[in-house]
TIMIRO-78263 format. One line per 10 residues: their letters; for each residue y, z, x of C-alpha. Coordinates in Angstrom, 2 decimals, padded with zeros to 5 digits. Each point is the difference from the previous one (the first is absolute). Last residue first. Layout:
<sites>
a) Y:Z:X ~ ...
</sites>
This chain:
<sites>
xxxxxxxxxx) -038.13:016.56:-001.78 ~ -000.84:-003.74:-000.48 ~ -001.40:000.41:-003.72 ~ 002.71:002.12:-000.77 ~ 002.84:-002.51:000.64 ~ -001.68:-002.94:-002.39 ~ -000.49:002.86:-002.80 ~ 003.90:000.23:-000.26 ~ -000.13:-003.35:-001.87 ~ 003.13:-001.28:001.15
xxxxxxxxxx) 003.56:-001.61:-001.66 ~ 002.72:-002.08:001.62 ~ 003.35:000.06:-001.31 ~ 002.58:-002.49:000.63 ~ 003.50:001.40:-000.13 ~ 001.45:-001.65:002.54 ~ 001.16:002.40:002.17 ~ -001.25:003.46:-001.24 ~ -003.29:-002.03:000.23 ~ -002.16:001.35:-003.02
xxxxxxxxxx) -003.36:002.24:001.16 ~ -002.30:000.84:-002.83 ~ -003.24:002.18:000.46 ~ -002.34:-000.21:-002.40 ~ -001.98:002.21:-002.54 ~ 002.97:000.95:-002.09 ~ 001.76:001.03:003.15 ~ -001.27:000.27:003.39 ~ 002.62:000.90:002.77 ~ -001.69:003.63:000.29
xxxxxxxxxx) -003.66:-001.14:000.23 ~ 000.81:-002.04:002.61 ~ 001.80:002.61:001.86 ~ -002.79:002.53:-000.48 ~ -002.17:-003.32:001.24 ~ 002.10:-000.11:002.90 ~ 001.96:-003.45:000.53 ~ -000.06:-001.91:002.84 ~ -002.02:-002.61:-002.48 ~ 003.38:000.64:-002.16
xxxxxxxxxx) 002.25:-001.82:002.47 ~ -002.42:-003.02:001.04 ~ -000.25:-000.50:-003.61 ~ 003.89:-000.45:-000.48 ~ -000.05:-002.13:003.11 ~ -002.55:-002.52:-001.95 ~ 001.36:000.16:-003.42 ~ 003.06:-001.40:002.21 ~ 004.16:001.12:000.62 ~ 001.98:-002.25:002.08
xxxxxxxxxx) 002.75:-000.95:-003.06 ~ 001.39:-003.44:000.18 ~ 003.41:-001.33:-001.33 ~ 000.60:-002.46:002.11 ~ 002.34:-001.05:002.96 ~ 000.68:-003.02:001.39 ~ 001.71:-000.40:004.01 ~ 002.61:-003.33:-000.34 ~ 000.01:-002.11:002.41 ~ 002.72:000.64:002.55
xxxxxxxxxx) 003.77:-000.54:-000.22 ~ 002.62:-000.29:002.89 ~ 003.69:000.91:-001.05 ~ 002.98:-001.85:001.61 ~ 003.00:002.12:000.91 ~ 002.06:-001.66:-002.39 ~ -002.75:-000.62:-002.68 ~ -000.79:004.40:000.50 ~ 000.82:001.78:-003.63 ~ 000.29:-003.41:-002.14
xxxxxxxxxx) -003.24:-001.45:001.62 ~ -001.92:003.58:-000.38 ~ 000.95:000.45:-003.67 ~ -001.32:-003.54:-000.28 ~ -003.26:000.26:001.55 ~ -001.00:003.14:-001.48 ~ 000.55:-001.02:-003.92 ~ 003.54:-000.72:-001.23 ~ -001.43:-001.47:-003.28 ~ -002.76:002.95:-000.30
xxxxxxxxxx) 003.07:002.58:000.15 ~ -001.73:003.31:001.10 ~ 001.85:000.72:003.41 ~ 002.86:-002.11:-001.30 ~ 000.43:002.58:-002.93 ~ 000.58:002.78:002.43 ~ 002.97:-001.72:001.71 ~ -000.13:-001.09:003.58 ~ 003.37:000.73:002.58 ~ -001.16:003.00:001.77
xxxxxxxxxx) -002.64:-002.13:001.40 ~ 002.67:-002.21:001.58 ~ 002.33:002.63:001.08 ~ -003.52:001.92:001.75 ~ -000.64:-003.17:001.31 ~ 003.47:-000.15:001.74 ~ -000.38:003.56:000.96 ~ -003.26:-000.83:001.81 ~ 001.60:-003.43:002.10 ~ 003.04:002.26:000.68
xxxxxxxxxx) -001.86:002.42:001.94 ~ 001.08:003.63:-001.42 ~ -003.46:000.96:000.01 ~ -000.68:001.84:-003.60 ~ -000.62:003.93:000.43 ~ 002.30:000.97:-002.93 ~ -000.05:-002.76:-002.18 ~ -002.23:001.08:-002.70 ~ 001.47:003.49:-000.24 ~ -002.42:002.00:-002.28
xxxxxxxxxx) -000.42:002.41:003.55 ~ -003.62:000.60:-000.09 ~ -000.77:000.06:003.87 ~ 002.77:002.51:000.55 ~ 004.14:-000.56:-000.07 ~ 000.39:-001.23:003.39 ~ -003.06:-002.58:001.22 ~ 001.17:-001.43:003.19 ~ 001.67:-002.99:000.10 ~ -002.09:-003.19:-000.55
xxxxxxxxxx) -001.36:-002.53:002.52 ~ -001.29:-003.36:-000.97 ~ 001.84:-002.19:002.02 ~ -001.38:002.30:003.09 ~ -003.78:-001.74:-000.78 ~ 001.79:-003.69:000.78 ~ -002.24:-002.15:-001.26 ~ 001.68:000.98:-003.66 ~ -002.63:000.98:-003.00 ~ 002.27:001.03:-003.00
xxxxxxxxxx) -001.71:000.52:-002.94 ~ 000.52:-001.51:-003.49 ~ -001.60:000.97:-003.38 ~ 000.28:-001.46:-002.97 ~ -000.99:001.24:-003.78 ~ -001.07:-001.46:-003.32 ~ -001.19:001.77:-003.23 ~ -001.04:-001.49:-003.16 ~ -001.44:001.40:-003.07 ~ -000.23:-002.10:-003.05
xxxxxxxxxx) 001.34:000.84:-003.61 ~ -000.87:-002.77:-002.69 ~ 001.21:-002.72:-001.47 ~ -001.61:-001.90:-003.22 ~ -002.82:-000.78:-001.75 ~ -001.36:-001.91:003.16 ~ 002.05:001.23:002.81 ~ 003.45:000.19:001.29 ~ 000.97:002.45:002.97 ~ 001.93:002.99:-000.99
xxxxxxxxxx) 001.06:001.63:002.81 ~ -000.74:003.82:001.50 ~ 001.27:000.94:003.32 ~ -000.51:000.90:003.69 ~ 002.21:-000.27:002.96 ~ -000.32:000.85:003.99 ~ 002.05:-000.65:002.69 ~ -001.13:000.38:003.59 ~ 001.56:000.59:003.72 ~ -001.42:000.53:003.27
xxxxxxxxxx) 000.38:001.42:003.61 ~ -002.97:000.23:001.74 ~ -000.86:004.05:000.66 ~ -003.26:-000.51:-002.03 ~ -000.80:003.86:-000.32 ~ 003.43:001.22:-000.46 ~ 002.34:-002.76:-000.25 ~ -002.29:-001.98:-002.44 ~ -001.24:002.99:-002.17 ~ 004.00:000.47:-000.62
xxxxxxxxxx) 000.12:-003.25:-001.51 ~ -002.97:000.52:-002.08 ~ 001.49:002.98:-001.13 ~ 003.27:-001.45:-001.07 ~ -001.85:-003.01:-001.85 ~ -002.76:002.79:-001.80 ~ 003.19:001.67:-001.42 ~ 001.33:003.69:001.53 ~ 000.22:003.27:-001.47 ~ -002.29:001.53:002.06
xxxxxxxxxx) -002.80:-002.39:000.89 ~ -000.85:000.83:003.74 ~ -001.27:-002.58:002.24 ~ -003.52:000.05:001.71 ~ -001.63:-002.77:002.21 ~ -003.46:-000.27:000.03 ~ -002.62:-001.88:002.47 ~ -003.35:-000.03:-000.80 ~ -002.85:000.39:003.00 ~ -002.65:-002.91:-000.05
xxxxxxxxxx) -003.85:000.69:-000.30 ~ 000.33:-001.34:-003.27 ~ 003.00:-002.24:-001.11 ~ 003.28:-001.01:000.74 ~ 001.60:002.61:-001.87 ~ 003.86:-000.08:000.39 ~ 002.16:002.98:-002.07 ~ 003.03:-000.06:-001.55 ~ 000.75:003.99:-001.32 ~ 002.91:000.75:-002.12
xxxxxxxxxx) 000.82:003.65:-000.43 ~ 000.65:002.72:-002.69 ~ 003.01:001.13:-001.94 ~ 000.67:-001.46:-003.33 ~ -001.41:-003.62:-000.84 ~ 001.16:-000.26:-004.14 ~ 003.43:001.85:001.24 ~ 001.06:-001.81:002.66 ~ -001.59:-003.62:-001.47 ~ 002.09:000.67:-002.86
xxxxxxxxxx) -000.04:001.59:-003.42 ~ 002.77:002.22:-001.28 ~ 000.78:-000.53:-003.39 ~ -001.55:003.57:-001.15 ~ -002.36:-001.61:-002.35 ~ -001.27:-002.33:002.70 ~ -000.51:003.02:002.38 ~ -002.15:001.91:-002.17 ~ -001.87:-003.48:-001.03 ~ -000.88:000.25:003.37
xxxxxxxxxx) -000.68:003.25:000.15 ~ -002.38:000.03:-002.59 ~ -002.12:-003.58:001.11 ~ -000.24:001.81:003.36 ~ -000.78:-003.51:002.59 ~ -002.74:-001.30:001.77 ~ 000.98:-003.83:001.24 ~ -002.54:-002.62:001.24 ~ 000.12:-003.24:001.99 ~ -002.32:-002.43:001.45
xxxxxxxxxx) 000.73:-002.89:002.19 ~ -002.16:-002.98:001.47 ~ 000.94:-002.67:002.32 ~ -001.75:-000.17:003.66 ~ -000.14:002.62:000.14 ~ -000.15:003.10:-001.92 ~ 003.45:001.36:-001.61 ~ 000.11:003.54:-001.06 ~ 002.63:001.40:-002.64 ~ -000.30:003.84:-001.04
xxxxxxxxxx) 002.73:001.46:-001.83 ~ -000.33:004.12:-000.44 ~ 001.96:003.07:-001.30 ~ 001.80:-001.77:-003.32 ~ 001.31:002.95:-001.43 ~ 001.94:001.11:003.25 ~ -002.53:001.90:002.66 ~ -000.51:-002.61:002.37 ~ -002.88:-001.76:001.81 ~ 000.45:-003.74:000.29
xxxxxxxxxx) -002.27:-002.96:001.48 ~ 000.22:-003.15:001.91 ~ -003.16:-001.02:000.91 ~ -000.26:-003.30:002.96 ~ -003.41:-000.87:-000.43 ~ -001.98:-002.26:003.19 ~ -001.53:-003.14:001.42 ~ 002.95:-001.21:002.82 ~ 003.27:-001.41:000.12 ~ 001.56:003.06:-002.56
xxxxxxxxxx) 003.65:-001.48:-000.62 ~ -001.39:-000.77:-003.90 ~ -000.07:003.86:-000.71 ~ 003.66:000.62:000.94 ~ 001.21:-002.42:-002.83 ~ -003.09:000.71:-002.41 ~ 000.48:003.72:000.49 ~ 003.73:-000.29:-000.69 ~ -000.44:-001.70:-003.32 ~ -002.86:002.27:-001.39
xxxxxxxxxx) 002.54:002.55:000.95 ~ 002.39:-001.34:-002.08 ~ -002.24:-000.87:-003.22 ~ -001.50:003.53:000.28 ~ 003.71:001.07:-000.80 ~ 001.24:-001.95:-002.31 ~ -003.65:000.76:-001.62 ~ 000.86:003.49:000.06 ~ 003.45:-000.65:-001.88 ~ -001.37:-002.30:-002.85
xxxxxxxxxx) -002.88:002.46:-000.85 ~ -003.55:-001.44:001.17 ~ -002.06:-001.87:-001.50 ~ -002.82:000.12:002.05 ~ -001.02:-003.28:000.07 ~ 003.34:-001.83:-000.48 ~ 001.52:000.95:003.13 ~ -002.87:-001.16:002.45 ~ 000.07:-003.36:-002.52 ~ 004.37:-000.40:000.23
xxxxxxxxxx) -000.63:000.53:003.67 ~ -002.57:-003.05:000.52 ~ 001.95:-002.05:-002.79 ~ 003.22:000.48:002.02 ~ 000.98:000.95:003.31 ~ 002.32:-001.65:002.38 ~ -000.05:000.72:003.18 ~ 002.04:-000.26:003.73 ~ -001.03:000.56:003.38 ~ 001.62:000.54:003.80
xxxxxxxxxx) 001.21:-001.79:003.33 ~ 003.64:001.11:001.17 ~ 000.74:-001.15:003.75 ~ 003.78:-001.42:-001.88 ~ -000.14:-003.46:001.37 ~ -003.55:000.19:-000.69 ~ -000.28:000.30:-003.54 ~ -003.70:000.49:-000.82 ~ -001.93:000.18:-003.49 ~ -003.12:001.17:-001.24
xxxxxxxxxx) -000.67:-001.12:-003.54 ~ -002.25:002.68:-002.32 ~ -001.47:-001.78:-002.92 ~ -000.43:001.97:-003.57 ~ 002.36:-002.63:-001.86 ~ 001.29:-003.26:001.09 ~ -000.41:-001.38:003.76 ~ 001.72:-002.94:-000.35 ~ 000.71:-002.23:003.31 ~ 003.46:-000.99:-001.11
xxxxxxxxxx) 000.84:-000.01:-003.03 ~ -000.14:003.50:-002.22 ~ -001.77:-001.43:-002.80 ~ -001.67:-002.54:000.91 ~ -001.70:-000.73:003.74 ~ -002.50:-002.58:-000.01 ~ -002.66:000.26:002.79 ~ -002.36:-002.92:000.96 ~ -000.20:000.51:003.73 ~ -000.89:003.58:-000.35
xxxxxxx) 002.03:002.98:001.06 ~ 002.66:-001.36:001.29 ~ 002.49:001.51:002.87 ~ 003.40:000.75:-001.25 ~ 003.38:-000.11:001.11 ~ 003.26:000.91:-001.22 ~ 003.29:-001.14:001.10
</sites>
């Protein structure tokens, strides 16, 4: 059984049936029986553009494209006006993702990688998300604004994917027991003259939130905080492990499939439990950056430090986001100094 609360009274689902959410829409679901509530995505177009601006190498954008994933799935729980960042530090040749989602709906992504190194490691036949990342840490932090204190959580990226860190962020900071699979690939979609390679990415996430707070208990942590083993602090409640079955069940490809789409892959995981559906959250591909907090910026600016960012007679700032680039006359800043 799967139910669904409208969005509009004149709604026509297509492609996936049901109540369609399509590409770039987050849809909350709930399965009661099993006191699991959680999200699922599909990414497309907004991805494929994030992607496509930078041009990133094939393996760095695999990875940008998951994190961008995860950030929109823990982003979209935020109930109030805030970011939710998701960013990496590392020392492998690609040392830093940043993904930040604002509400209500935008998301912003950016990779800095070693161009050398990585094709180092592409010559030598061994690139993966171990070795592009390296050593470092994971950091998901909550900014709900000025005069507001951020809260971080920390993981360490040693050899580990973004999934299996995210999983151990959730039983260290979070301490709610939860599960997620994430995929990412490259189709050929048609198009005028002809097909041509999209990005996609899709991922689902599924927490278990008994009444019962003593449900949720784990055993106590043996191995360290970082121990690769997803299952090792799980609750052994049968309702959890069942989900856990369940989730283990979805292939990669259904994750990204626009015919299966969210509300399907959740039908054929939960119909015999019965799966509730929300509407559908949207997200868009929406940098925060402004000519107007640029300025505010460089009028805290010295006029030694003015003087040192100008170059042929202006100073040019480009968003390491979305590349837009936003040029001053340095003679605006030394009038107000």
């Amino acid at each position: 059984m799967l139910e669904t609360r409208q969005v509009a009274e004149h709604h026509h689902p297509k492609l996936g049936e049901f109540d369609f959410a399509g590409d770039d829409h987050v849809v909350p679901f709930e399965v009661g029986p099993l006191d699991v509530r959680g999200r699922t995505v599909q990414l497309g177009p907004m991805l494929d553009a994030i992607l496509a601006r930078h041009d990133y190498p094939e393996p760095v954008a695999r990875l940008l494209a998951e994190a961008c994933v995860l950030t929109v799935l823990l982003g979209t729980s935020l109930k109030f006006e805030g970011k939710f960042i998701l960013q990496t530090r590392t020392d492998g040749p690609v040392d830093m993702l940043v993904a930040d989602f604002s509400t209500p709906h935008a998301l912003r992504g950016y990779a800095r990688f070693d161009a050398g190194r990585l094709e180092a490691l592409a010559a030598a036949g061994e690139v993966s998300p171990r070795t592009l990342l390296g050593n470092g840490v994971l950091a998901l932090t909550i900014d709900q604004g000025a005069h507001t204190q951020r809260y971080q959580g920390i993981v360490q990226l040693d050899g580990v994917s973004l999934e299996q860190a995210a999983r151990v962020y959730f039983r260290q900071s979070e301490q709610i027991p939860t599960d997620l699979r994430l995929s990412v690939a490259k189709l050929l979609t048609p198009a005028v003259g002809g097909a041509r390679e999209q990005w996609r990415a899709g991922g689902i996430l599924a927490q278990f939130l008994p009444q019962a707070p003593e449900r949720m208990r784990v055993p106590d942590i043996s191995g360290g905080d970082g121990d690769p083993r997803d299952d090792v602090h799980d609750p052994a409640d049968n309702s959890w492990q069942e989900l856990l079955a369940l989730i283990g069940t979805i292939e990669p490809a259904e994750l990204i499939d626009p015919t299966v789409g969210a509300e399907r892959l959740l039908y054929r995981l939960f119909h015999e439990h019965g799966v509730r559906v929300f509407p559908g959250v949207p997200v868009a591909d929406q940098c925060s950056c402004s000519r107007e907090k640029i300025r505010g910026i460089l009028e805290g600016f010295s006029a030694e430090e003015i003087q040192q960012s100008t170059e042929d007679g202006g100073i040019h700032v480009a968003c390491e986001f979305c590349s837009t680039q936003y040029d001053f006359d340095p003679t605006e800043f030394a009038a107000a100094k």
